[in-house]
ZAVEXVO-951504 format. One record per residue (C-alpha): residue number from 1; z, x negated, y negated. Coordinates in pm, whole numbers. Each point is the difference from the previous one (the first is absolute). Example, Ala and Ser with C-alpha at 12.3 -4.5 7.8 and 13.67 -1.06 7.14 Angstrom:
2
fiza = 1 | z = 780 | x = -1230 | y = 450
fiza = 2 | z = -66 | x = -137 | y = -344
//
This chain:
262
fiza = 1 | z = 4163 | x = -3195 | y = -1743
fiza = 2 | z = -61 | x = -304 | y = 214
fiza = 3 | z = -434 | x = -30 | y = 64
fiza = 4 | z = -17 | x = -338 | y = 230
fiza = 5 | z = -312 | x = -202 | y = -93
fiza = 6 | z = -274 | x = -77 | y = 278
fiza = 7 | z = 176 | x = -196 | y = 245
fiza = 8 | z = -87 | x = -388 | y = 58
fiza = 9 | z = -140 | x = -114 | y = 327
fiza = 10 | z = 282 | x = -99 | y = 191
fiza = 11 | z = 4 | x = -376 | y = 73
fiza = 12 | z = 113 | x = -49 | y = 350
fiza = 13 | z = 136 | x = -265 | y = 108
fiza = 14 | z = -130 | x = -243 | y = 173
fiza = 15 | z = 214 | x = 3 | y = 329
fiza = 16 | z = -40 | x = 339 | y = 18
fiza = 17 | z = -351 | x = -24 | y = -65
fiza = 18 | z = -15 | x = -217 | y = 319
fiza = 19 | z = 273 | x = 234 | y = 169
fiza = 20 | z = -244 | x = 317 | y = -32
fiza = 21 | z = -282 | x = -208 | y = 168
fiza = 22 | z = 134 | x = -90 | y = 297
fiza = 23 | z = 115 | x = 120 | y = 326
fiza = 24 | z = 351 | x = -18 | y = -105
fiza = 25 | z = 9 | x = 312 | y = -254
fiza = 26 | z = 70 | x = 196 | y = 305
fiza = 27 | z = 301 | x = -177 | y = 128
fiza = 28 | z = 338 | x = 118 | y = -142
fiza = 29 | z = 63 | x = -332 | y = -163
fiza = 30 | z = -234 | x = 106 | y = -249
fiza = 31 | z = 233 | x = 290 | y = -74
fiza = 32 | z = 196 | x = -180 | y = -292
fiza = 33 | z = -290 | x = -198 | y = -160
fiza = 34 | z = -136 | x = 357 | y = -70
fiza = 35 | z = 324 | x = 125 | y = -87
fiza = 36 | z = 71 | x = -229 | y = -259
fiza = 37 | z = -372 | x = 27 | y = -178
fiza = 38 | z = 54 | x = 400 | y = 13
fiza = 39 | z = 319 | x = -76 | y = -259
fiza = 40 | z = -276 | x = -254 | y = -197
fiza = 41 | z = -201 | x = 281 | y = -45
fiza = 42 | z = 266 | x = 221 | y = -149
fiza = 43 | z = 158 | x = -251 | y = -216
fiza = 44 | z = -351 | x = -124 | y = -151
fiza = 45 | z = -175 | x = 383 | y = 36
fiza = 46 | z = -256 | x = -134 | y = 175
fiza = 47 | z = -175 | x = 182 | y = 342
fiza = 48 | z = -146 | x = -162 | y = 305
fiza = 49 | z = -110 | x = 272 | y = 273
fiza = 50 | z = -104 | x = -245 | y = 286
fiza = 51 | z = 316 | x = -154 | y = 1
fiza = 52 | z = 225 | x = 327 | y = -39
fiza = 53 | z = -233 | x = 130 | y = 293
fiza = 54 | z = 75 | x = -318 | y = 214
fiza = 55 | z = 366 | x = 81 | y = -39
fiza = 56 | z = -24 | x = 366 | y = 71
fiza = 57 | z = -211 | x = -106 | y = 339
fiza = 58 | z = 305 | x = -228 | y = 112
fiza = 59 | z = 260 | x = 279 | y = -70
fiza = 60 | z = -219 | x = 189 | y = 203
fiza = 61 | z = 8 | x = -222 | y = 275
fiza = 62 | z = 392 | x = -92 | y = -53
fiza = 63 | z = 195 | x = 303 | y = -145
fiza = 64 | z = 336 | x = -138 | y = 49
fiza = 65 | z = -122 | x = -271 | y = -249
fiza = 66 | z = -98 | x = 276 | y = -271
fiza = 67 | z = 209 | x = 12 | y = -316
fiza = 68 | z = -6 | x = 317 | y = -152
fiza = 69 | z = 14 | x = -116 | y = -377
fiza = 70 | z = -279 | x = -245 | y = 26
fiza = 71 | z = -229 | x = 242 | y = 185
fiza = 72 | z = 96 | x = 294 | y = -323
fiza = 73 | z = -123 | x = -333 | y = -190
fiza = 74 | z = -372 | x = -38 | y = 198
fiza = 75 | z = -2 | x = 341 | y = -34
fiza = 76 | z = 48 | x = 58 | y = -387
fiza = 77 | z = -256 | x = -272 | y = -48
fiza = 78 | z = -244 | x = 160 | y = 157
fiza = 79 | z = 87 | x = 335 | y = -96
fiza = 80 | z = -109 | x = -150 | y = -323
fiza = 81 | z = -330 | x = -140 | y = 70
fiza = 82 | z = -109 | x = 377 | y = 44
fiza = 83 | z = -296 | x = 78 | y = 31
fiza = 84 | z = -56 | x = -265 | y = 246
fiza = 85 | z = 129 | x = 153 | y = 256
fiza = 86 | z = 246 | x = -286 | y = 121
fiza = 87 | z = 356 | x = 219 | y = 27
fiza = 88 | z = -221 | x = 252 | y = 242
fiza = 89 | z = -99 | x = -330 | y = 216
fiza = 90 | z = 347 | x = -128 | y = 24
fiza = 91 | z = 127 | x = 337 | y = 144
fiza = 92 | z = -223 | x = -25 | y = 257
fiza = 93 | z = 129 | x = -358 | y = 72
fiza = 94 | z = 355 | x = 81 | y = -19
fiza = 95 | z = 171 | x = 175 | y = 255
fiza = 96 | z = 119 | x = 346 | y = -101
fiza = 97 | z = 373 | x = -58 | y = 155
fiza = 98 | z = -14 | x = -244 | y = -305
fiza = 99 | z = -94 | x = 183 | y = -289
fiza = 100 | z = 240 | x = 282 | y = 123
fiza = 101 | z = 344 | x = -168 | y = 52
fiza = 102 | z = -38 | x = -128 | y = -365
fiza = 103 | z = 6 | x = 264 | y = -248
fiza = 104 | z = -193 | x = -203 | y = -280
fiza = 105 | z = -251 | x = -56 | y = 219
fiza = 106 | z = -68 | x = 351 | y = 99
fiza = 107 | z = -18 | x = 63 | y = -370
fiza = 108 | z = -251 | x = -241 | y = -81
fiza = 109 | z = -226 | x = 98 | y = 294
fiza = 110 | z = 56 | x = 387 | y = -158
fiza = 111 | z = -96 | x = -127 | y = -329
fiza = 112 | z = -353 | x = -149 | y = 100
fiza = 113 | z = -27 | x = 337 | y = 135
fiza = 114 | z = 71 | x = 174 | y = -320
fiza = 115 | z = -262 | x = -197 | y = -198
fiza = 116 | z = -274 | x = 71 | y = 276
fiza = 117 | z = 85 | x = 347 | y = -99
fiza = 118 | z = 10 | x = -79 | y = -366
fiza = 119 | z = 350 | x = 137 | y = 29
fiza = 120 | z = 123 | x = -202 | y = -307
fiza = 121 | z = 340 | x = 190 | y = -119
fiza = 122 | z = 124 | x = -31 | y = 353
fiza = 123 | z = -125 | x = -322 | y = 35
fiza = 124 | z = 144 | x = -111 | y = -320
fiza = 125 | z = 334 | x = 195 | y = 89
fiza = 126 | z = 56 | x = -151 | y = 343
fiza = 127 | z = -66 | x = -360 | y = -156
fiza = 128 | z = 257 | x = 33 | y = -201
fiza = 129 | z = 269 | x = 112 | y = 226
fiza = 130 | z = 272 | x = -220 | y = 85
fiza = 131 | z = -60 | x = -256 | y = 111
fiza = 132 | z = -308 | x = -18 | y = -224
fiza = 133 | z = -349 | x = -206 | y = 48
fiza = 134 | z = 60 | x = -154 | y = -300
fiza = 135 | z = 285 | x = -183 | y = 133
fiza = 136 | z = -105 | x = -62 | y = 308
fiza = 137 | z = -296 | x = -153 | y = -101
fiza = 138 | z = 10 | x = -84 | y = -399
fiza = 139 | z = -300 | x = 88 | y = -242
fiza = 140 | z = -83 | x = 264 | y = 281
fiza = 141 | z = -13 | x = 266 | y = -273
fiza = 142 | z = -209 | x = -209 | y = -208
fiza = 143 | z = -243 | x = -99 | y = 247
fiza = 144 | z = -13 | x = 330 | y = 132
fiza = 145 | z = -73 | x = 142 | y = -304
fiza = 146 | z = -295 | x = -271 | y = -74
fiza = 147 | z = -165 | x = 116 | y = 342
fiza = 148 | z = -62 | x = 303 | y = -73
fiza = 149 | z = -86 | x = -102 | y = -345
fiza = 150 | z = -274 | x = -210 | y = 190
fiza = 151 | z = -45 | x = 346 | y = 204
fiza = 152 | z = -51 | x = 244 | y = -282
fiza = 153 | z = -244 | x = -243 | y = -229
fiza = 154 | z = -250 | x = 0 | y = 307
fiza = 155 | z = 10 | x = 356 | y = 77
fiza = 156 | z = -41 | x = 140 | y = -363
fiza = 157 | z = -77 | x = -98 | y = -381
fiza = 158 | z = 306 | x = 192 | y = -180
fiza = 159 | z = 275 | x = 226 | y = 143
fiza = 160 | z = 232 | x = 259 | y = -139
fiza = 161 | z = 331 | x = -112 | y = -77
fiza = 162 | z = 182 | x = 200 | y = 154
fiza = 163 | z = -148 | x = -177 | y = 362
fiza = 164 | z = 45 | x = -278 | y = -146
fiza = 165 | z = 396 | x = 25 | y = -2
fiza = 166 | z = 2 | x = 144 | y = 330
fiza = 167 | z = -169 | x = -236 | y = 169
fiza = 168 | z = 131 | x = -303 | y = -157
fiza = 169 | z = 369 | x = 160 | y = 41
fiza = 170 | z = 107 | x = -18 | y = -358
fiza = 171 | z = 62 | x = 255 | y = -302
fiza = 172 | z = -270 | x = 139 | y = -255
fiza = 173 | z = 114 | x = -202 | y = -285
fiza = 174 | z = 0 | x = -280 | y = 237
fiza = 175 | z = -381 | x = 66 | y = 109
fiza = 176 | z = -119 | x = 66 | y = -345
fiza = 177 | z = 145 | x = -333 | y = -172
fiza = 178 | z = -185 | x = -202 | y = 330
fiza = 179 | z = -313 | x = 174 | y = -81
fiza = 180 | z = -9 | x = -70 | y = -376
fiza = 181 | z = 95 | x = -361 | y = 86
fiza = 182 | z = -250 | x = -26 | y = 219
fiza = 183 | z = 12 | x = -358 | y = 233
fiza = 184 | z = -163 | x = -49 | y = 349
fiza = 185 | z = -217 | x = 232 | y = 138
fiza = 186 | z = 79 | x = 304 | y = -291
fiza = 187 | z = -178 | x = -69 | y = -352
fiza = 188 | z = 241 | x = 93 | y = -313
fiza = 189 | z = -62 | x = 418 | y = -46
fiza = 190 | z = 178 | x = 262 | y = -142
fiza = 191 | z = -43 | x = 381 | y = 48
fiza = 192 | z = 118 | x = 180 | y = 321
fiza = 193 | z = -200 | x = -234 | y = 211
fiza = 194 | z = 32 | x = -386 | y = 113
fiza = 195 | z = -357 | x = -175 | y = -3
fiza = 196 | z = -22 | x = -244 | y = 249
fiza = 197 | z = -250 | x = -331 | y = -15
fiza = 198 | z = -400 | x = -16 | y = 123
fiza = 199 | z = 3 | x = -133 | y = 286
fiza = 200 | z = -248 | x = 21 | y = 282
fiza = 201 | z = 161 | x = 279 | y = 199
fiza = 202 | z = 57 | x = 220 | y = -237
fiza = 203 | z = -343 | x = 19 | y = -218
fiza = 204 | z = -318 | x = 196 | y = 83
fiza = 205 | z = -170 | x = -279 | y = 233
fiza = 206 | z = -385 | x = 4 | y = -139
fiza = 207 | z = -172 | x = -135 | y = 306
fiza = 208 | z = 139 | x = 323 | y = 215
fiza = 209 | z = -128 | x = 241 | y = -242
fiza = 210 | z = -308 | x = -169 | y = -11
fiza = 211 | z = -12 | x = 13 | y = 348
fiza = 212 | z = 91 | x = 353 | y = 23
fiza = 213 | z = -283 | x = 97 | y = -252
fiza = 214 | z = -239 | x = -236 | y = 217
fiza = 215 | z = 76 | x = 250 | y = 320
fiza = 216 | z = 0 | x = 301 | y = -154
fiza = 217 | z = -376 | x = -91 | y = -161
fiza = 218 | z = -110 | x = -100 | y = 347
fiza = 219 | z = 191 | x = 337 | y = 158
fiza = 220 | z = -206 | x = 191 | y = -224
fiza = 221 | z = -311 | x = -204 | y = 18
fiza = 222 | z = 14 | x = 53 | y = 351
fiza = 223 | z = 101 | x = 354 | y = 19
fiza = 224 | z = -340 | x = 59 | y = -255
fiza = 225 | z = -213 | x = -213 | y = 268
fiza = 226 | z = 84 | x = 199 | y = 301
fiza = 227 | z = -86 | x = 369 | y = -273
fiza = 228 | z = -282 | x = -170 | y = -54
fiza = 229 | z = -134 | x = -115 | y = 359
fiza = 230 | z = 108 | x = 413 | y = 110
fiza = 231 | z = -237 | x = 153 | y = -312
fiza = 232 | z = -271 | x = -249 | y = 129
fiza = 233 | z = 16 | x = 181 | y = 413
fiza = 234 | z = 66 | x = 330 | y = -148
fiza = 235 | z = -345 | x = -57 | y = -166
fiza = 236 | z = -149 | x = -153 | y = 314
fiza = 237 | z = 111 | x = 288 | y = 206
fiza = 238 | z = -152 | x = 283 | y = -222
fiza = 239 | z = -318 | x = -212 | y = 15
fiza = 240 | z = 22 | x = 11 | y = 340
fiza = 241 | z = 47 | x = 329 | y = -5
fiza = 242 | z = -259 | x = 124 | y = -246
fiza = 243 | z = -261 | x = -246 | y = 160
fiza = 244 | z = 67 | x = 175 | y = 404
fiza = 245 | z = 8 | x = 334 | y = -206
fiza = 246 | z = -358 | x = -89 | y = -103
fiza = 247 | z = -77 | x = -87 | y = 329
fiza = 248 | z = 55 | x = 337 | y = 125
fiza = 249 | z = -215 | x = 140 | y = -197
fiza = 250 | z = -305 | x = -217 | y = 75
fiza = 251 | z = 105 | x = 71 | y = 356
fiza = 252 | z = 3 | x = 370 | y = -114
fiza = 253 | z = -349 | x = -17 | y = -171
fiza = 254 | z = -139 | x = -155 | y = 332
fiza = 255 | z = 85 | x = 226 | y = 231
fiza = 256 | z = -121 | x = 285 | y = -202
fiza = 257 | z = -353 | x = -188 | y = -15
fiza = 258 | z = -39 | x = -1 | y = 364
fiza = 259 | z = 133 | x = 340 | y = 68
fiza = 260 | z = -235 | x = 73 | y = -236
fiza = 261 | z = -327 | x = -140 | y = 226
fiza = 262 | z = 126 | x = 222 | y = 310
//
C-alpha cells in the first residue's frame, strides 16, 4: 500500500513565475504555459494551487479553450491537498457546464464532497471506478492517503483499526502491518489501535488549561465577592431596621410622658 511522503515545494519556474505576476495571466495565451506545468506537476507529484487556480480562472473566462483531461488533472491535485480547501475553490471558479459534460470531472467534484462528509467507502469506491484517479493523476492514491494521514494525526493520538482501513481505503491486514511499521505521522504500535506522533494539535495544550483554571478561579472569586457584598446589606438593612424599630419606641415612651402631664 502506496503512503506518498510529504510533498516538496514545487519549484516553479521562472517564466511562469513572471507569467503569474503580470497582467498577462489573464489573456488566453497563457492557456498553454499553464497547461504544460499542470502535466509537470503530475509527472514530478508535485502541487502548485496559485497556478492551477490561474488556469481554472482562464477556462472560466474561455470555455471553448477548456480541456477536459487537464481540468480532471487541477482537480485531482487539489482534491488531494484536502483539508485546504482548494478543490471546493476551484468549483466555484469553474463553470458548472464544465464539470458536467465531463464525467471524471463530475466525479472528482462528488468525491471532495464525500470526504467533507467523511464518506470514505464511497469516496474510496468512486475513485476507483474506471477511469480511476490514480491514472488520471498518478500517486493520487498515495497522496491521498498521506492527507488524511496528516488529517487524522492532528485530530487524535491513536485510532482503532478498523477506521483506520476505512479511511485510508485499504484492508485490515493492510492497516495493521502500516501501523506496526510505523513512518510519518503514525509511531510503530501494535494492538487494535494505530498511535499516531505528538505533535502540537493533537496533545493537551498546557497554556489553555491553565487559562481555563485561571477563569474559573476568578468566576468563583467573583461569584464569592458579590455573596459577600449581599450578606454585608442584608446586615445593614436589619440594622436599619432594628435601629427605626428602636426609634418607635422612644417615640412611644414620649408620647406616653406627655399624655401623662394632661
Amino acid at each position: 500500500m502506496d503512503i506518498a511522503a510529504s510533498p516538496p515545494s514545487q519549484a516553479r519556474p521562472a517564466e511562469l513565475d513572471t507569467l503569474l505576476s503580470s497582467p498577462d495571466q489573464y489573456t488566453p495565451e497563457a492557456i498553454a504555459p499553464l497547461e504544460a506545468y499542470v502535466a509537470q506537476q503530475v509527472q514530478g507529484k508535485q502541487y502548485d494551487a496559485a497556478a492551477n487556480k490561474a488556469l481554472a480562472k482562464l477556462y472560466q473566462f474561455t470555455p471553448s479553450r477548456c480541456q477536459d483531461a487537464v481540468l480532471a488533472q487541477v482537480l485531482a491535485k487539489a482534491l488531494c491537498a484536502r483539508p485546504a480547501g482548494d478543490g471546493y475553490n476551484l468549483l466555484y471558479i469553474v463553470p458548472e457546464a464544465l464539470i458536467e459534460r465531463s464525467p471524471l470531472c463530475k466525479r472528482l467534484a462528488e468525491a471532495d464532497a464525500l470526504l467533507e462528509a467523511s464518506k470514505f467507502d464511497e469516496f474510496w469506491k468512486s475513485a476507483r471506478a474506471e477511469p480511476s484517479f490514480e491514472s488520471t493523476c498518478p500517486g493520487f492514491e498515495g497522496q491521498m492517503r498521506r492527507g488524511l494521514l496528516d488529517l487524522l494525526s492532528e485530530t487524535f493520538q491513536a485510532v482503532p483499526l478498523d477506521l483506520l482501513s476505512t479511511v485510508l481505503g485499504c484492508d485490515a491486514a493492510q492497516a495493521a502491518a502500516l501501523a506496526k511499521a510505523g513512518g510519518g505521522p503514525l509511531a510503530p504500535s501494535s494492538g487494535a489501535s494505530a498511535t499516531f506522533q505528538p505533535n502540537a494539535q493533537n496533545q493537551q495544550r498546557k497554556e489553555v488549561v491553565e487559562k481555563t483554571v485561571a477563569l474559573i478561579d476568578r468566576s468563583i472569586s467573583r461569584s464569592l465577592s458579590r455573596r459577600s457584598t449581599r450578606l454585608h446589606l442584608l446586615k445593614g438593612l436589619r440594622l436599619v431596621r432594628k435601629i427605626f424599630l428602636c426609634s418607635l419606641d422612644l417615640v412611644d415612651q414620649i408620647f406616653l410622658k406627655i399624655l401623662s402631664t394632661l
